[in-house]
C-alpha positions in Angstrom: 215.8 95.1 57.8 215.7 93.6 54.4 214.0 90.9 53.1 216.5 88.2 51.9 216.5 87.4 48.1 215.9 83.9 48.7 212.9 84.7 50.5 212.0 86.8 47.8 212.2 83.8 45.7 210.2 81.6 47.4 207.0 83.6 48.8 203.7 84.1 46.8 200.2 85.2 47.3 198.5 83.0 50.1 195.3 83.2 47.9 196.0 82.5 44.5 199.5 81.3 44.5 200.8 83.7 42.1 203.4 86.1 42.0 203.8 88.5 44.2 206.5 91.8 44.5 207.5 93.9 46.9 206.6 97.9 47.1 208.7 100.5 46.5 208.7 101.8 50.2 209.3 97.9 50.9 206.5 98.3 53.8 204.6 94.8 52.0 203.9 92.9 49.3 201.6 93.1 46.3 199.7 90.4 44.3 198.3 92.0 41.0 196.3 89.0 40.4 194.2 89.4 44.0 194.5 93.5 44.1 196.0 92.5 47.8 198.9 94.0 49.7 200.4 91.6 52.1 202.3 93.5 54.9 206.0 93.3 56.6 205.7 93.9 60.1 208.9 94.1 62.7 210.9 92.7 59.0 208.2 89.6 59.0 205.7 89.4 56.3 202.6 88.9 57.1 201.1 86.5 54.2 197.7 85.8 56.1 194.7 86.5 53.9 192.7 88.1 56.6 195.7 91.0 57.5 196.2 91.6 53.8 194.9 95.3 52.7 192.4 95.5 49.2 194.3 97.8 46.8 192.4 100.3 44.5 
């Protein structure tokens, strides 16, 4: 399932506000400012703070 581009539009990180952009295997969603990845689960994102994964 894709994620609509007026979804795309409107989401951003749930901690900092910022931008936020989708991966390449489209699995989630990264914030550069946080070092987060915010995951899609079932085609949902998950934009809760405590689910998000700390990137490298």
């Amino acid at each position: 399932m894709a994620i609509s581009e007026e979804l795309l539009k409107i989401l951003v990180c749930p901690k900092c506000k910022g931008d936020i952009k989708l991966t390449q295997k489209e699995d989630g969603f990264i914030c550069e400012n946080c070092k987060l990845k915010y995951p899609i689960r079932d085609g949902i994102p998950v934009m809760l703070i405590e689910e998000a994964e700390k990137l490298n």
